[in-house]
N, C-alpha and C positions, 0 to 999 in steps of 0.2 A: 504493500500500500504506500502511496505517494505521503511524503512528510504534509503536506495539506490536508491528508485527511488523518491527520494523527487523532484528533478530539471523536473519533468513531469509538463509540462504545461498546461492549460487549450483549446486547440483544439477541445473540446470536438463536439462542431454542425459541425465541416468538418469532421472530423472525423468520426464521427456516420454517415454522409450523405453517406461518401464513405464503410461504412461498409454495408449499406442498398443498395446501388446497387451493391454490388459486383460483381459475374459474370454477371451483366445484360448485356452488349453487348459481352465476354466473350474474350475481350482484356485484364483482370487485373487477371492474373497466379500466380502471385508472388508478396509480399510485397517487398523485397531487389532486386531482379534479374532484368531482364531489362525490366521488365512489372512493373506496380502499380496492388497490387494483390488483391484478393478477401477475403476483411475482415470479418471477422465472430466470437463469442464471441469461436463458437468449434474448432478455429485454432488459436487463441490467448494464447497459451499456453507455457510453458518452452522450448520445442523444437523449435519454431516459435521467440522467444524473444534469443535466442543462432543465429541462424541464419541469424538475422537483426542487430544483436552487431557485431556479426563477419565479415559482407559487408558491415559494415556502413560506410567506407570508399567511398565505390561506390557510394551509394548514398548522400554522405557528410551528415550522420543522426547519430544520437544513437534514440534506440529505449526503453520502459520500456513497461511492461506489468501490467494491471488493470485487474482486474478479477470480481472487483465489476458488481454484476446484474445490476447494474444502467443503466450502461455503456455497458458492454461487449465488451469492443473494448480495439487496443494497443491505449495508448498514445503516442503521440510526446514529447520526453525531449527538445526538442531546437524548431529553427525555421526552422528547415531543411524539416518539413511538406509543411511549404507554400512554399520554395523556390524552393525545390526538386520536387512539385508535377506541378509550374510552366514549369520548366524543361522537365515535360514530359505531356502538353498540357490539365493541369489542374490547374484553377487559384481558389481559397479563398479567401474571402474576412474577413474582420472581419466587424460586425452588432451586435449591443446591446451587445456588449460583449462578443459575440461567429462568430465563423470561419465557413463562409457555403459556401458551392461547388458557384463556377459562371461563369466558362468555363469551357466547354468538347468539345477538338477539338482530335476528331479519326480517324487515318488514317493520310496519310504521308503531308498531305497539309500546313502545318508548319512543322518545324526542331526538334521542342518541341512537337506534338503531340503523341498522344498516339497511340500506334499499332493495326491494327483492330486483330481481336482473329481468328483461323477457324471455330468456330462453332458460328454463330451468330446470335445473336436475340435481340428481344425490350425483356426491362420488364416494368414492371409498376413504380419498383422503380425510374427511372429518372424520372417521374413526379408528385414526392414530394420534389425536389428540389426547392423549393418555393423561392428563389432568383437566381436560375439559369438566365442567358445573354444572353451568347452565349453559343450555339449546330451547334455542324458540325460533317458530315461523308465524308470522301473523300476515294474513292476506298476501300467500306469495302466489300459491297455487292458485289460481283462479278461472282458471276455462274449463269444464269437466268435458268439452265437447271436441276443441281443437288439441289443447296437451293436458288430458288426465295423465298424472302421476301418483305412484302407490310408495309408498315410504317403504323404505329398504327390508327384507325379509331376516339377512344375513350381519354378521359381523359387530351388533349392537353390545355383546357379551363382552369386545374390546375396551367398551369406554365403563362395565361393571366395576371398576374400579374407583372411578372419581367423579361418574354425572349424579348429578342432584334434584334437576330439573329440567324437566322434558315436556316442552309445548306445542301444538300444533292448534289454533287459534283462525275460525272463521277462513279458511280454504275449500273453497267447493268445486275446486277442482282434485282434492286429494280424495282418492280412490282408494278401495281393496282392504284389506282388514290387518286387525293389528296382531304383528310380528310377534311370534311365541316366544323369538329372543329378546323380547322386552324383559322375560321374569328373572336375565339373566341380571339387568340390571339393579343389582341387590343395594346401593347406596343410594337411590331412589326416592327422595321426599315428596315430589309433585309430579304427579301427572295428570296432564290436562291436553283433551283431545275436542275440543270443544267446536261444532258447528261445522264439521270437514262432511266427506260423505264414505265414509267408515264403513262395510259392512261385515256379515259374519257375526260369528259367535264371540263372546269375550274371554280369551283364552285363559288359563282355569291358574296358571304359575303368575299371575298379576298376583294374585294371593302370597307368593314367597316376598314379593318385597313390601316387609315387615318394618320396613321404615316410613314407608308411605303416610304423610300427613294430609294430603290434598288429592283426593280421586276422581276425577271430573270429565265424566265421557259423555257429554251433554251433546243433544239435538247433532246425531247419526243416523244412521241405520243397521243399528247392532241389532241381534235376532238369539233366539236361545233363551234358557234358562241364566238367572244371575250364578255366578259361581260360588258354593257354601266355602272357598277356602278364603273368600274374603271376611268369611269372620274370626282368620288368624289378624287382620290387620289390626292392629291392637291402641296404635300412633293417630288413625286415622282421626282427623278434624273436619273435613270437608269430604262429603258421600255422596255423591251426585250423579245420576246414569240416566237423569231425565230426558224427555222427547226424545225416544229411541224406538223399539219394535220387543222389546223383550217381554216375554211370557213365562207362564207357568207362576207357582207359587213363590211364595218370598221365603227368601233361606231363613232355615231354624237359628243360622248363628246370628244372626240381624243382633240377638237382644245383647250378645257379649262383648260390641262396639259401646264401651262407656262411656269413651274420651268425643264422641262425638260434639260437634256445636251445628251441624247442619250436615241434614238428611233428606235428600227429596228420591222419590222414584217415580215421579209424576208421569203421566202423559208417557205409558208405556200400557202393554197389554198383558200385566199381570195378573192373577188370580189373585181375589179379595181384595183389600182397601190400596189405595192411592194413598202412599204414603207421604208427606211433604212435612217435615220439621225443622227447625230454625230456635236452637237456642241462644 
């Protein structure tokens, strides 16, 4: 690296994280502009590092370029990586002495979130964010006609180690029912699948995470019996499967959820009463 860019600091694990997912949900256009852009060692170049000096005002950044194979990513000169990337609904943490991704919140659901892209998709990349929190989508999916997308089936067991919170928020373009590799997500405090067009059964290992405070699979098209292993959820605060399609009778463990403050099973086709409470 050139003596001018000596004040480059060591960002290197957020850095690299965001350069391995780049276009994966195909919100990040632009490193400077008013996206977080899609990093890569072949767009890391002289032209790219002109670019980010000269808006760096916008994003309150200066930027340097590394060229080293190690790496292949820009470097952050300051600390305008973590502040700047806060800003736009991407949080960093620092661990063992490197900076890794641990919020991705896309879509307009905070004021700091990130912008969903047009062309949108999973990749594999977000789930090697191995300290990843929190994930949320709020109105990215949106067309169920021209690009239905169904959330990933495989690989969710990856991030079982450090997700917290997991959103999927008014998408009525998101398709297909939820991945049995969710149950592998054991560190799991919130799931919230709210207002997507979800079908199937509600697979039965949502019951294993035993940490779960916030369960909310409101207004889908889930179909089946509720699963009696949610009366292992013992944490649970928020209980919620309203406007859905589910039938048959209500699980006998219902009464062993003490820690409750709100229960609704509303506006479903359950046998005997319509449940709805709110303490």
């Amino acid at each position: 690296m050139e003596k001018g860019n000596s004040l480059c600091v060591e960002r290197i694990g957020c850095v690299r994280e965001m350069v391995e997912l780049g276009v994966w949900i195909g919100a990040w256009s632009s490193v400077c502009g008013s996206e977080i852009g899609a990093w890569s060692s072949s767009v890391c170049g002289s032209e790219l590092a002109r670019r980010c000096v000269d808006r760096r005002s916008e994003l309150g950044a200066r930027w340097c370029v590394d060229r080293s194979l190690e790496f292949g990513a820009c470097r952050c000169v300051d600390r305008s990586l973590e502040l700047g990337a806060r800003r736009r609904g991407v949080s960093c943490d620092l661990l063992d002495g490197l900076w890794y991704v641990t919020t991705l919140n896309i879509g307009p659901i905070h004021d700091n979130s990130l912008g969903c892209g047009k062309n949108l998709e999973f990749r594999p990349q977000v789930f090697e964010l191995k300290h990843l929190k929190t994930l949320s989508f709020f109105k990215c999916f949106v067309s169920p006609k021209r690009q239905p997308i169904a959330i990933p089936s495989n690989s969710w067991d990856k991030l079982g180690g450090s997700l917290e919170s997991l959103e999927f928020r008014s998408n009525p373009g998101l398709i297909g029912k939820i991945p049995i590799n969710f149950g592998a997500l054991v560190k799991l405090k919130s799931l919230v699948l709210l207002e997507n067009v979800l079908t199937g059964n509600i697979p039965t290992n949502i019951g294993n995470l035993i940490n779960l405070k916030h369960l909310i699979l409101v207004g889908n098209q889930f179909v089946g019996w509720i699963p009696d292993s949610f009366g292992g959820l013992n944490e649970l605060l928020i209980y919620d499967l309203s406007r859905n399609t589910l039938s048959g009778p209500l699980p006998l463990t219902l009464g062993g959820l003490t820690s409750l403050l709100k229960l609704d099973l509303s506006n479903n086709q359950l046998e005997g009463i319509q449940v709805r409470l709110v303490t």
